[in-house]
DSSP file (Angstrom, degrees, kcal/mol; ACC not computed):
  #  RESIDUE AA STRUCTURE BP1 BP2  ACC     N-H-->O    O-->H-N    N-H-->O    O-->H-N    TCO  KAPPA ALPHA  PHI   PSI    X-CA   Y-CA   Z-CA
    1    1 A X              0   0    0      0, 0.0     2,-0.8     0, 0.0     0, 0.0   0.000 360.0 360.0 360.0 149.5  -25.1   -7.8  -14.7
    2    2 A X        -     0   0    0      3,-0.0    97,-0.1     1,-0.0    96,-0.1  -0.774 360.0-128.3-105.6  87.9  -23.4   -4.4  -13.1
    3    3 A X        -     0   0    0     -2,-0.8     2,-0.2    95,-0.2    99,-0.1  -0.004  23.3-111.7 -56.7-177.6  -23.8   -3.9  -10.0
    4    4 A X        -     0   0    0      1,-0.1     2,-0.2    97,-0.1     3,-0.1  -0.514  40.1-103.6 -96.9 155.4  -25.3   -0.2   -8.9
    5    5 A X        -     0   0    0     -2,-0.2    91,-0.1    91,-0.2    -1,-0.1  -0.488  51.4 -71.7 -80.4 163.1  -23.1    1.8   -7.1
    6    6 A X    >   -     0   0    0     89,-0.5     3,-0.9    -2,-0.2    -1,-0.1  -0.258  32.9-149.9 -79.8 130.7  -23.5    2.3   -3.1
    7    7 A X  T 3  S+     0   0    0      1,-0.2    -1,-0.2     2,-0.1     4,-0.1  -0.329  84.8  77.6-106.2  52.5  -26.3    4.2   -2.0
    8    8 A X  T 3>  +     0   0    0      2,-0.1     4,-1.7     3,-0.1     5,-0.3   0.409  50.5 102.1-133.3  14.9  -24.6    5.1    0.6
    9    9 A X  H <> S+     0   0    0     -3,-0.9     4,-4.5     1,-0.2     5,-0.2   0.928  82.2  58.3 -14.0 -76.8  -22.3    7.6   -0.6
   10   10 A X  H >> S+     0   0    0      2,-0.2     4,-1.5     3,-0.2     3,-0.8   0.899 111.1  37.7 -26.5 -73.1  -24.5   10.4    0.8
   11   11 A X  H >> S+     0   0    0      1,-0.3     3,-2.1     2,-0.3     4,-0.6   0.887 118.5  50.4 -54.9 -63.0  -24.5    9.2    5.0
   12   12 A X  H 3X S+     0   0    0     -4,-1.7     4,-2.7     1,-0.4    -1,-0.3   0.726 106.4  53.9 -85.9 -25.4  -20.8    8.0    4.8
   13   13 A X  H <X S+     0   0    0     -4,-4.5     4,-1.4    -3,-0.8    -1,-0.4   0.905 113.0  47.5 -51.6 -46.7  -19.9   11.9    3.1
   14   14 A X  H XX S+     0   0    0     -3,-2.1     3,-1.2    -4,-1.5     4,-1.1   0.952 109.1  49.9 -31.5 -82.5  -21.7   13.0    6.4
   15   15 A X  H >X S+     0   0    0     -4,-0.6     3,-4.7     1,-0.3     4,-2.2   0.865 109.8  53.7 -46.6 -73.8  -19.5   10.4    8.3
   16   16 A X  H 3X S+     0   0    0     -4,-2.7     4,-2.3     1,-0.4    -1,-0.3   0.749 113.7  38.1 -25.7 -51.3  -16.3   12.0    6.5
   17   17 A X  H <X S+     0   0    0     -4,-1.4     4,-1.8    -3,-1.2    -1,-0.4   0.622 104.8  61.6 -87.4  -2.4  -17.0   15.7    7.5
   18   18 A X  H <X S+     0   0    0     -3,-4.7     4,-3.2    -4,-1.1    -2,-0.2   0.778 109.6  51.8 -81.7 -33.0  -18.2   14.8   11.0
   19   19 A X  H  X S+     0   0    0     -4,-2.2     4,-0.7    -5,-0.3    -2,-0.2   0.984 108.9  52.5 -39.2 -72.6  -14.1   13.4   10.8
   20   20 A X  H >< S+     0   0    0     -4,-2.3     3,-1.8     1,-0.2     4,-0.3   0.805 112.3  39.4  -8.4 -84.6  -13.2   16.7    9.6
   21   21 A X  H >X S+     0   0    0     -4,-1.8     4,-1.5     1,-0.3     3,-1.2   0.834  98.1  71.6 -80.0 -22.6  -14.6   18.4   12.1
   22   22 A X  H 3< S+     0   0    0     -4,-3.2     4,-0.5     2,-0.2    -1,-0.3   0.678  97.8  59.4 -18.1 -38.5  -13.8   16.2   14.9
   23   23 A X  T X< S+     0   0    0     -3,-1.8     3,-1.9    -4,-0.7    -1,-0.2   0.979  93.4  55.5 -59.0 -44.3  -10.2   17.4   14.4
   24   24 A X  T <4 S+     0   0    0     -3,-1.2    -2,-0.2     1,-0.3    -1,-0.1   0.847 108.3  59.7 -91.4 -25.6  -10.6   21.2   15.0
   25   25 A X  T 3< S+     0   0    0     -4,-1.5     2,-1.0     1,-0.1    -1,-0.3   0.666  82.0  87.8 -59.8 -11.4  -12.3   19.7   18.8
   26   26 A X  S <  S-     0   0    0     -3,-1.9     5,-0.1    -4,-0.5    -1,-0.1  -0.729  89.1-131.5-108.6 116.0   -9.1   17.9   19.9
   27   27 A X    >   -     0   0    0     -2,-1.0     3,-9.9     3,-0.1     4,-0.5  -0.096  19.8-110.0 -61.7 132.9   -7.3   20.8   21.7
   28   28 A X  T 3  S+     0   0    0      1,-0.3     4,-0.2     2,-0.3    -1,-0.1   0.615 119.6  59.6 -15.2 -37.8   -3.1   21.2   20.4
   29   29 A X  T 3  S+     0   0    0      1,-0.2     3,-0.4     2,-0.1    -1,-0.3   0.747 111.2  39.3 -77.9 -34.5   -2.0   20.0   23.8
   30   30 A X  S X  S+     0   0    0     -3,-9.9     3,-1.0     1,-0.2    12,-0.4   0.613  74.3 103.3-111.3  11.8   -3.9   16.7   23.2
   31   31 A X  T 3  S+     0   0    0     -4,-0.5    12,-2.8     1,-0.3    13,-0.2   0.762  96.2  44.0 -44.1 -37.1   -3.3   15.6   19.5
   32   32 A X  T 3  S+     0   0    0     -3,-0.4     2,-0.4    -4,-0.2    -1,-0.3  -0.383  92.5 113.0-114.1  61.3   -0.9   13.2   21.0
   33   33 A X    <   +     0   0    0     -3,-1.0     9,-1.2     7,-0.0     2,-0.3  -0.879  30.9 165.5-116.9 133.5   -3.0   12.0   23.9
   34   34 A X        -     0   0    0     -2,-0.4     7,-0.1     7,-0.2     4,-0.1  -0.970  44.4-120.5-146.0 148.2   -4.4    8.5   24.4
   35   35 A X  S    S+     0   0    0     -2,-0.3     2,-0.3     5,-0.2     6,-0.1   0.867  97.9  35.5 -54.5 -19.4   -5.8    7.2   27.7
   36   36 A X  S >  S-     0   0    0      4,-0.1     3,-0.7     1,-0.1     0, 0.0  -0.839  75.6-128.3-134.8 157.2   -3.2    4.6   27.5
   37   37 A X  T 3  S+     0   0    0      1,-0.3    -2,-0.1    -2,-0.3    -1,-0.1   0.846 110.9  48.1 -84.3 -39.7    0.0    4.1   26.5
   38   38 A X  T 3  S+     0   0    0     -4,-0.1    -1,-0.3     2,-0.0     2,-0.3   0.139 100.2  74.8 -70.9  23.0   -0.9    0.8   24.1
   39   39 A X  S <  S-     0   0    0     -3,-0.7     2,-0.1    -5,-0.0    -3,-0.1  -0.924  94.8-115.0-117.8 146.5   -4.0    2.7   22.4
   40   40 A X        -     0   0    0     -2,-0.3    -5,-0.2     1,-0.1    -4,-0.1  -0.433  31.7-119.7 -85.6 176.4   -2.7    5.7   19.5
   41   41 A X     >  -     0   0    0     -7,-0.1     4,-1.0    -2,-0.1    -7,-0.2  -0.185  40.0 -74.0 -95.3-171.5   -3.4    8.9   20.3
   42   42 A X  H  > S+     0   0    0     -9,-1.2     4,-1.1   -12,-0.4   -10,-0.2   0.780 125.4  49.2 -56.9 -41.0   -5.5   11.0   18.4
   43   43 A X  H  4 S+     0   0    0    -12,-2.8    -1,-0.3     1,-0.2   -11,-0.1   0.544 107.8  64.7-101.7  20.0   -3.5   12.0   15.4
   44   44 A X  H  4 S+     0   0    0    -13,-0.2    -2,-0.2    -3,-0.2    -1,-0.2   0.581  97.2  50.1 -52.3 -14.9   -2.8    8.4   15.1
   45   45 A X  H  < S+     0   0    0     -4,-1.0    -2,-0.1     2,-0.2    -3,-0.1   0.621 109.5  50.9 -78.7 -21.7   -6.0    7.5   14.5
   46   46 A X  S  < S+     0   0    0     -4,-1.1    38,-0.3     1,-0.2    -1,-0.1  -0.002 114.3  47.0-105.2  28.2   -6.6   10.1   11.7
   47   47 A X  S    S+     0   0    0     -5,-0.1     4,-0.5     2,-0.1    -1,-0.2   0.506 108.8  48.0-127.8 -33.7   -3.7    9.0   10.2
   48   48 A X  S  > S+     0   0    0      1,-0.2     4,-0.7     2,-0.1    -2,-0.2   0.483 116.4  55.4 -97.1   3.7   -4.2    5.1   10.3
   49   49 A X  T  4 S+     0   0    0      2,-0.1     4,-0.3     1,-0.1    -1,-0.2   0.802 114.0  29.3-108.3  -7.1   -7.4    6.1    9.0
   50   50 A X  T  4 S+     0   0    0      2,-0.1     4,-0.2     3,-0.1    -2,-0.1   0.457 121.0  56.9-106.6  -2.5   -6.6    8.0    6.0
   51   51 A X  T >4 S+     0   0    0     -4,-0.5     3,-1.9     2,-0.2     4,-0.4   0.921 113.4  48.8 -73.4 -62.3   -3.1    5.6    5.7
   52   52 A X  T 3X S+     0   0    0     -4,-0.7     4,-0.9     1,-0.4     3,-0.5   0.717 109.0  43.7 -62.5 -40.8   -5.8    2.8    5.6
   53   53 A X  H 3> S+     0   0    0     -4,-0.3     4,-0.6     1,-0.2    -1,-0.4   0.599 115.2  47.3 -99.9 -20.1   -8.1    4.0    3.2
   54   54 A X  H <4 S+     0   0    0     -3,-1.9    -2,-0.2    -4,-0.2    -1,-0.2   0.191 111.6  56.1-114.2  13.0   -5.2    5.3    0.3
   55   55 A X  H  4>S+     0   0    0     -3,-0.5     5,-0.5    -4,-0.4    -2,-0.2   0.454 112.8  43.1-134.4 -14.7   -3.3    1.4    1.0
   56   56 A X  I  <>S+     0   0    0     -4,-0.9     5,-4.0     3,-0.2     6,-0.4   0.780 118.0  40.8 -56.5 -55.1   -6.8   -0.3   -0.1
   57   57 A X  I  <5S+     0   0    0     -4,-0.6     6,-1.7    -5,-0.2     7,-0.2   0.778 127.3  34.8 -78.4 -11.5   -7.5    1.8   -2.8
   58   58 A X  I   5S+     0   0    0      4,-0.2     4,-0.5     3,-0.1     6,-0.3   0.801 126.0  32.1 -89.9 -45.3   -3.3    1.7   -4.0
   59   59 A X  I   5S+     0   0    0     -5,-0.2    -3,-0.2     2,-0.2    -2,-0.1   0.975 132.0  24.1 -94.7 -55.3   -2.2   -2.1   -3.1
   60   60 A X  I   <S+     0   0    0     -5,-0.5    46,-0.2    -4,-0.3    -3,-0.2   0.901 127.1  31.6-113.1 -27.3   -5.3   -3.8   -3.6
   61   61 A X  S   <S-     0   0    0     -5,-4.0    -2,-0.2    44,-0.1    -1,-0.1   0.550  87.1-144.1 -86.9  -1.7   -7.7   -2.4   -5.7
   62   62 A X        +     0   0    0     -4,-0.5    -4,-0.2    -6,-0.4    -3,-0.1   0.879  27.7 175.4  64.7  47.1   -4.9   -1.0   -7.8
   63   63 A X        -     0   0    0     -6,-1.7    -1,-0.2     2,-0.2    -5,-0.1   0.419  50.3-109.5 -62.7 -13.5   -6.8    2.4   -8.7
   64   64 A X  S    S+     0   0    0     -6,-0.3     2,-0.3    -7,-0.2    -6,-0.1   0.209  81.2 115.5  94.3 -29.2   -3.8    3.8  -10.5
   65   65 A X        -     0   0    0     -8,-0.2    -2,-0.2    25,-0.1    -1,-0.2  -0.786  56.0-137.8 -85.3 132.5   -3.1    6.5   -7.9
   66   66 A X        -     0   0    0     -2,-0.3     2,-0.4     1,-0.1    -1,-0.0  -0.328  23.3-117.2 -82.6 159.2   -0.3    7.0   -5.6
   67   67 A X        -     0   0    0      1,-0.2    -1,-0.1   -13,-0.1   -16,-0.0  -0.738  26.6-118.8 -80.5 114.5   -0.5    8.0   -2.0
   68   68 A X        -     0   0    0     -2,-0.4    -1,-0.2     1,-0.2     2,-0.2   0.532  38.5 -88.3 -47.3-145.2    0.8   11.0   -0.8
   69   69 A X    >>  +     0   0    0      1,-0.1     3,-2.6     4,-0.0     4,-1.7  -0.327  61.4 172.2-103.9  62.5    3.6   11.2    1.9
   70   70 A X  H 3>  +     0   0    0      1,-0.2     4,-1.7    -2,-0.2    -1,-0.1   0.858  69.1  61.7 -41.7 -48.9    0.8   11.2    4.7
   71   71 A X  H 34 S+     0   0    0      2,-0.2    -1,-0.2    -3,-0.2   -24,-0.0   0.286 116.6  32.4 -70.1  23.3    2.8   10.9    7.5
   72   72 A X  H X4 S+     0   0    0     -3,-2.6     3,-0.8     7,-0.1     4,-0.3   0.317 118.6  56.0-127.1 -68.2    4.5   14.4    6.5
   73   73 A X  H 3< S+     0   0    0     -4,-1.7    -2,-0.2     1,-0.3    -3,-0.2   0.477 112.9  34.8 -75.0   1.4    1.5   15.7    5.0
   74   74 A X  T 3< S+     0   0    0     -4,-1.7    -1,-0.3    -5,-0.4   -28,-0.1  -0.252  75.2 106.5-145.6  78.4   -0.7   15.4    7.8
   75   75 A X  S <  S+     0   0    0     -3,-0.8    -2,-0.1   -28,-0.0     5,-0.1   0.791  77.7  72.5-102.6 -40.1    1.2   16.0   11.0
   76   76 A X  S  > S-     0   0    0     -4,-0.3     4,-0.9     1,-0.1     5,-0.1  -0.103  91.1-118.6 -79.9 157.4   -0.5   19.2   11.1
   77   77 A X  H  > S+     0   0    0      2,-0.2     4,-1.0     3,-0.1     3,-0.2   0.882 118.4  39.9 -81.9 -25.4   -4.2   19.9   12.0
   78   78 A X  H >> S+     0   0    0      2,-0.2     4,-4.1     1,-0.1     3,-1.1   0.933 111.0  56.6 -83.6 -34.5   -5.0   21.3    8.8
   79   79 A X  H 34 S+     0   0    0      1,-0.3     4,-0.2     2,-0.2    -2,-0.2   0.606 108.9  53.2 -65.8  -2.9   -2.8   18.7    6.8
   80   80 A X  H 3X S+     0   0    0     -4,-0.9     4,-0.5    -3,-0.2    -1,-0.3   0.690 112.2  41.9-105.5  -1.7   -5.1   16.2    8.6
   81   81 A X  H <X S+     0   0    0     -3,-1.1     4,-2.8    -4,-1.0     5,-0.2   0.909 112.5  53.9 -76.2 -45.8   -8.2   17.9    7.4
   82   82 A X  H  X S+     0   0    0     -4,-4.1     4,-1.2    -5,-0.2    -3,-0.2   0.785 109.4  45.8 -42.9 -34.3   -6.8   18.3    4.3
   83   83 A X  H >4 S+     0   0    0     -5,-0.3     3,-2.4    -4,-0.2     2,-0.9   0.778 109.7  55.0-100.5-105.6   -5.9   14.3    3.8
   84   84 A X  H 3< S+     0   0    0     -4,-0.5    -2,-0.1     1,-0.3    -1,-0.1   0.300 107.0  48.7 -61.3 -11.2   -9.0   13.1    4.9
   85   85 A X  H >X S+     0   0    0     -4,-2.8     4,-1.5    -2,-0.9     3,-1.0   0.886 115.0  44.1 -72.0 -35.8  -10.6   15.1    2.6
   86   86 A X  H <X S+     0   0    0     -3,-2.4     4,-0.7    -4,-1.2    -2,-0.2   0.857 110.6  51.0 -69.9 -32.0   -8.6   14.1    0.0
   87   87 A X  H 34 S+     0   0    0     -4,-0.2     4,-0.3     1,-0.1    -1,-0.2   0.419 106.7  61.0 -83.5  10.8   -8.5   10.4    0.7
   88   88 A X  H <> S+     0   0    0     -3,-1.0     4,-2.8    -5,-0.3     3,-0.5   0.752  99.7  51.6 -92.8 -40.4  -12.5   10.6    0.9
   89   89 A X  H  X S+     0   0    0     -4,-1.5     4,-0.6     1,-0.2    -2,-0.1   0.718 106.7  60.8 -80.7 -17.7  -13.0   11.8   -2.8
   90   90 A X  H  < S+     0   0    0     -4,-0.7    -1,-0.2    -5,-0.2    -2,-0.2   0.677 108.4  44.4 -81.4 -11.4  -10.7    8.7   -3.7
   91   91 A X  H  > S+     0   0    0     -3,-0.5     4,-3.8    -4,-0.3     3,-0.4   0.851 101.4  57.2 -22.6 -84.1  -13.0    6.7   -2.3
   92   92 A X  H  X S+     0   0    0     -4,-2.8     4,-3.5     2,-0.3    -2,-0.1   0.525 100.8  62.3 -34.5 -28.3  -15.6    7.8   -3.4
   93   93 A X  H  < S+     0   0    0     -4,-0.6    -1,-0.2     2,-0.2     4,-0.2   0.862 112.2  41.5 -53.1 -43.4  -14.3    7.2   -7.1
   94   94 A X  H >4 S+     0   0    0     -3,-0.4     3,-1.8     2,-0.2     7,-0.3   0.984 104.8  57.0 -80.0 -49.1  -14.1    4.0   -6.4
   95   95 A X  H 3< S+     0   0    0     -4,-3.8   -89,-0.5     1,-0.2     3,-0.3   0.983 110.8  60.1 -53.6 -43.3  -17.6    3.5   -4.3
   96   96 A X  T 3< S+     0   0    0     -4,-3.5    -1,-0.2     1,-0.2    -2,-0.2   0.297  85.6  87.5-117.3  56.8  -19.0    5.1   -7.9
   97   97 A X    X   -     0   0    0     -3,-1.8     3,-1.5    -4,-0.2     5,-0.4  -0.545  54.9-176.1   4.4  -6.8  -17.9    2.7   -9.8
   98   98 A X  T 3> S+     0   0    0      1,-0.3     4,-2.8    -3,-0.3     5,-0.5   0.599  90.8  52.9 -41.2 -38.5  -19.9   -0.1  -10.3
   99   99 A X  T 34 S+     0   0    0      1,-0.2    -1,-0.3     2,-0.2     4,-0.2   0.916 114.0  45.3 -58.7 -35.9  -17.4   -2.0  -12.2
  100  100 A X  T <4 S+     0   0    0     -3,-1.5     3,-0.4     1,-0.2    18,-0.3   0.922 112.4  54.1 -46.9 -58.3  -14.6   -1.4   -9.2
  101  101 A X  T  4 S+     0   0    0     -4,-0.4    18,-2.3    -7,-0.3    19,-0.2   0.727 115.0  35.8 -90.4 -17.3  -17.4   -2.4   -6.9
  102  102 A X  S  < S+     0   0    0     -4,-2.8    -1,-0.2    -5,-0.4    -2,-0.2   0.403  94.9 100.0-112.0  11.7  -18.1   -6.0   -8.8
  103  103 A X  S    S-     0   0    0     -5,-0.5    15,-1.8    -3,-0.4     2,-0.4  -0.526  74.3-123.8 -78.8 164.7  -14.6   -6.9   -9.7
  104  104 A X  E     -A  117   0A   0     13,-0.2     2,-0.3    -2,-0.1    13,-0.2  -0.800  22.6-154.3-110.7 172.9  -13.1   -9.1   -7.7
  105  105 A X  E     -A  116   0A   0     11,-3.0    11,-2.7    -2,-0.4     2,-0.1  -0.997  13.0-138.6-131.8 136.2   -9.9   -8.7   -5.8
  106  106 A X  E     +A  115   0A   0     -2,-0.3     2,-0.4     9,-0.2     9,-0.2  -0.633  30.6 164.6-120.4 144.6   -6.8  -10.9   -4.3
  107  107 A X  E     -A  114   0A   0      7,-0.7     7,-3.4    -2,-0.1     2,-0.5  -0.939  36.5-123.9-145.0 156.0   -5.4   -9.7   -0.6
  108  108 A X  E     -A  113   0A   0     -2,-0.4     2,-0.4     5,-0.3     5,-0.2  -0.866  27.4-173.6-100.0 132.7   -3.4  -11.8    1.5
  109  109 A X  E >  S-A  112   0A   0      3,-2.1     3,-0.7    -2,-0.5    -2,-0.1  -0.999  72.0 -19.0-123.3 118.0   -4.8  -12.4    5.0
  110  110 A X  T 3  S-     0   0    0     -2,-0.4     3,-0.1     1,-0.4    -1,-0.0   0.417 129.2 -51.4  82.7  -0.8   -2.7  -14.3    7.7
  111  111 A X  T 3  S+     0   0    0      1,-0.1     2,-0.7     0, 0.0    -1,-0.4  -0.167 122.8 105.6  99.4 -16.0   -0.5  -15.7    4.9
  112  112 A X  E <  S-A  109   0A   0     -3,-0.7    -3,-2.1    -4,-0.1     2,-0.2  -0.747  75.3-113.4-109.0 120.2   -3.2  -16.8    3.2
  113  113 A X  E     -A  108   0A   0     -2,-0.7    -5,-0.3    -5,-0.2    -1,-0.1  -0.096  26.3-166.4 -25.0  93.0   -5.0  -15.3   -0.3
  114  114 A X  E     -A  107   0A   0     -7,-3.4    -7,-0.7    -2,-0.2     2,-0.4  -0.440  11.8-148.6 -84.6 161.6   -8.3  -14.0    0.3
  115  115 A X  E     -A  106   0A   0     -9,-0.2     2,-0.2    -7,-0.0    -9,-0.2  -0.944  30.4-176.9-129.9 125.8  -10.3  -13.4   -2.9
  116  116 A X  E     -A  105   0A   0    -11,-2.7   -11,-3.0    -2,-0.4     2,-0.4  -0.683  26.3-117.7-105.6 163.8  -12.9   -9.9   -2.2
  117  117 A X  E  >  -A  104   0A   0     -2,-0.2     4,-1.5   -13,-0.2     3,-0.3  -0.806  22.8-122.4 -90.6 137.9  -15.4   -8.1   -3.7
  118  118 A X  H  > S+     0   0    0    -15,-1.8     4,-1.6    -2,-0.4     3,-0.4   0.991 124.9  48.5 -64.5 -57.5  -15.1   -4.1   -4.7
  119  119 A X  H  > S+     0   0    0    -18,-2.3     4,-2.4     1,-0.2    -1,-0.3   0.963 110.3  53.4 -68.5 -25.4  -18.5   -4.0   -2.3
  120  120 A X  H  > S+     0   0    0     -3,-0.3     4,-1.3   -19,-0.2    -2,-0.2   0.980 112.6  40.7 -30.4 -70.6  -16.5   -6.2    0.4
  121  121 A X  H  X S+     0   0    0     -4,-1.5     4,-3.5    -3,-0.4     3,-0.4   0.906 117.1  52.8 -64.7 -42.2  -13.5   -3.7    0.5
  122  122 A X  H  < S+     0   0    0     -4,-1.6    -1,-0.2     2,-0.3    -2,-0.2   0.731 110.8  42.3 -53.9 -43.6  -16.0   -0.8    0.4
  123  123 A X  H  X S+     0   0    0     -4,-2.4     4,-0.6    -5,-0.3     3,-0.3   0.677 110.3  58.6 -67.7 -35.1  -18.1   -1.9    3.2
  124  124 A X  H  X S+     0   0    0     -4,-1.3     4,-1.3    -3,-0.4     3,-0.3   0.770 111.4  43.4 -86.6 -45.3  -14.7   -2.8    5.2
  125  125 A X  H  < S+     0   0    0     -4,-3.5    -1,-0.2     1,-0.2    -3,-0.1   0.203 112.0  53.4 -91.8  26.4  -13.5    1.1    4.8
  126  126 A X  H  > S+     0   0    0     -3,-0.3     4,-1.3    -5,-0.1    -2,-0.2   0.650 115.5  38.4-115.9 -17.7  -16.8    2.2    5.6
  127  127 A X  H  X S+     0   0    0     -4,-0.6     4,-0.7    -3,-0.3    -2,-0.2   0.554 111.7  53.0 -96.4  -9.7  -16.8    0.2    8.8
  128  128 A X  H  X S+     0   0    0     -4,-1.3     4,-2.3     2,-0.1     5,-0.4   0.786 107.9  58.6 -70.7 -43.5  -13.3    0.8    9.5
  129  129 A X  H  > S+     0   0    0      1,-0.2     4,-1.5     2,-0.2    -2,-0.2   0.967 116.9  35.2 -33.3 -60.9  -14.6    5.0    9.1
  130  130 A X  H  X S+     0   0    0     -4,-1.3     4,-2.0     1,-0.2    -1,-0.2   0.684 106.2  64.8-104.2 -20.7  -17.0    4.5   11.8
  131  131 A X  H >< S+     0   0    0     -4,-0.7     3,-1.5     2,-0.2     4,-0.3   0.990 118.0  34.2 -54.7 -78.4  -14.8    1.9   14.1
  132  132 A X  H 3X S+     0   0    0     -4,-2.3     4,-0.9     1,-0.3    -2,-0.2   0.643 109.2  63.7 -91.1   7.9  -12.2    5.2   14.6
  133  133 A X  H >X S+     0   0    0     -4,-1.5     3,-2.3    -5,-0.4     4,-1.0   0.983 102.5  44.0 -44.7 -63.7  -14.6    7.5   14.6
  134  134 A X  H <X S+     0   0    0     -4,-2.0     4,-1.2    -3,-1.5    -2,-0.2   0.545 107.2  65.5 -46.0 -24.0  -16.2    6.2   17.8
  135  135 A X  H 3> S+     0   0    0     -4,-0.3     4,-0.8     2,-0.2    -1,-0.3   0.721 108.7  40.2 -80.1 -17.9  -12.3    6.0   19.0
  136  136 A X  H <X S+     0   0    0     -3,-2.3     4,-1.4    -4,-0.9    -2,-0.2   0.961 112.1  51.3 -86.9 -43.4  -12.3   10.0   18.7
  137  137 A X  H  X S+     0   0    0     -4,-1.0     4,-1.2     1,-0.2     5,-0.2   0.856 115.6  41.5 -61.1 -42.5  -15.6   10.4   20.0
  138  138 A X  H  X S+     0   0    0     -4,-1.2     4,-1.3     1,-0.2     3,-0.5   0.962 111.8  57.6 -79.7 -35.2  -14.7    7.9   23.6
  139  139 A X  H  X S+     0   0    0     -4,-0.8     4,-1.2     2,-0.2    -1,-0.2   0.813 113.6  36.2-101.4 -36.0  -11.2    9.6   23.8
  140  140 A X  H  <>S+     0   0    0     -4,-1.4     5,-1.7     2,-0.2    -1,-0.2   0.782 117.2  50.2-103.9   3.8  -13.0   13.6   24.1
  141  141 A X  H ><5S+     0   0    0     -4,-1.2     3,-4.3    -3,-0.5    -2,-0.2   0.804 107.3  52.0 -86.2 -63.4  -15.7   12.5   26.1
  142  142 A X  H 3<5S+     0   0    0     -4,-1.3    -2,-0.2     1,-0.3    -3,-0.2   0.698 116.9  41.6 -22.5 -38.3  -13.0   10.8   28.3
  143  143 A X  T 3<5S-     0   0    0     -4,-1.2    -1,-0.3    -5,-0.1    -2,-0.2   0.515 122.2-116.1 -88.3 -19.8  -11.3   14.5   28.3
  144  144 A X  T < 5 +     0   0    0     -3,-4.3     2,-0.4     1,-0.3    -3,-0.2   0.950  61.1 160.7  69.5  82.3  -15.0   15.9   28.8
  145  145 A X      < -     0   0    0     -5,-1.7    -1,-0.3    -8,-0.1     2,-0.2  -0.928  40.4-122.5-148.2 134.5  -14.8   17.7   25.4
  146  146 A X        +     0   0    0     -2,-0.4     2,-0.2  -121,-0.1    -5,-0.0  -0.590  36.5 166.1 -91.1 141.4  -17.7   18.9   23.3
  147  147 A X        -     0   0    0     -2,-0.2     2,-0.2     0, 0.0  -125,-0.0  -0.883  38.8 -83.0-157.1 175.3  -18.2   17.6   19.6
  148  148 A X        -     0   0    0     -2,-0.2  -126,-0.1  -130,-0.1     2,-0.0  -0.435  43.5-100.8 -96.0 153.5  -20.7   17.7   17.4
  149  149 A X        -     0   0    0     -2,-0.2     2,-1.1     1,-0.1    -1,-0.1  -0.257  24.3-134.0 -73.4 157.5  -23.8   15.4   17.1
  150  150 A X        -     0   0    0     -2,-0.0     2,-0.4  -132,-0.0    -1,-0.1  -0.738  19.2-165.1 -96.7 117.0  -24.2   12.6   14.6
  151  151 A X        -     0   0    0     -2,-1.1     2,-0.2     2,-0.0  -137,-0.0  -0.885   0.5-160.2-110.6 156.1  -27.2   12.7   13.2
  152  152 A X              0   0    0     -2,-0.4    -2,-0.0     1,-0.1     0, 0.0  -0.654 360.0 360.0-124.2 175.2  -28.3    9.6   11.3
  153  153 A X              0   0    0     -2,-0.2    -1,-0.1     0, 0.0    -2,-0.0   0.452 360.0 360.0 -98.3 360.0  -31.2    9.4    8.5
C-alpha cells in the first residue's frame, strides 16, 4: 500500500512565505544581530534553515539534486528570499511523493544508524520550519519590530 502524500503541503507553503516575508522585516543594521552572543543571528537562522532542508533532501534521502553554494548565494536579503524559495519547492517534490514519503531511509544519529521514514524526515523539516520561525519572530519582538500575523486554518 502507497502512502498519500501530506496534506499539509498547503499550511506549511503558508509557513514558507510567512519566512519570506519575515526577511524583508529584519532591518540591514540587524541581519547579524542576536540577543546573545551563543544564539545565531538572524541570517543564520535562514541559512541553517534552508542549509538544513537541501542536506536532508541531498545526504539522506538522496533526491538526485545538488545544493547550491548557500552560504554565497544567500548572504544577501534577496539571495535569502530567493533560497528559501527554492529550497521550499524541493521539498515539496519530495512531500508529493508518496513513494519518497514511504521509503525508508538510513541516517546516522550519535554514531549510531537510525533507520526513518520519508513521512519522519518530512515531519522533522516541517517542525524544524516552525522551531526557527518562532526564533525570528522572539528575536523582532525582542527589537520591538512589526511582522506579519500567522494565521492558522
Amino acid at each position: 500500500m502507497r502512502a498519500a502524500p501530506l496534506d499539509i503541503t498547503g499550511q506549511w507553503a503558508k509557513l514558507n512565505d510567512t519566512l519570506v516575508a519575515l526577511v524583508d522585516c529584519i532591518p540591514d543594521d540587524k541581519l547579524d544581530w542576536s540577543p546573545r552572543d551563543d544564539l545565531w543571528n538572524f541570517r543564520g537562522i535562514v541559512l541553517h534553515t534552508i542549509i538544513s532542508r537541501d542536506n536532508w533532501l541531498q545526504a539522506v534521502v538522496a533526491d538526485g539534486e545538488t545544493a547550491p553554494d548557500v552560504l554565497r548565494n544567500a548572504q544577501t536579503r534577496d539571495g535569502m528570499k530567493r533560497e528559501l524559495r527554492r529550497s521550499w519547492e524541493r521539498v515539496v517534490r519530495f512531500i508529493s511523493d508518496p513513494a519518497k514519503l514511504s521509503a525508508a531511509y538510513e541516517d546516522d544519529w550519535d554514531g549510531e544508524t537510525k533507520q526513518l521514514s520519508g513521512h519522519w524526515i518530512a515531519f522533522h523539516l516541517l517542525e524544524h520550519d516552525i522551531h526557527h520561525r518562532a526564533d525570528i519572530f522572539h528575536y523582532l519582538a525582542l527589537l520591538g519590530i512589526e511582522h506579519p500575523e500567522v494565521g492558522t486554518p
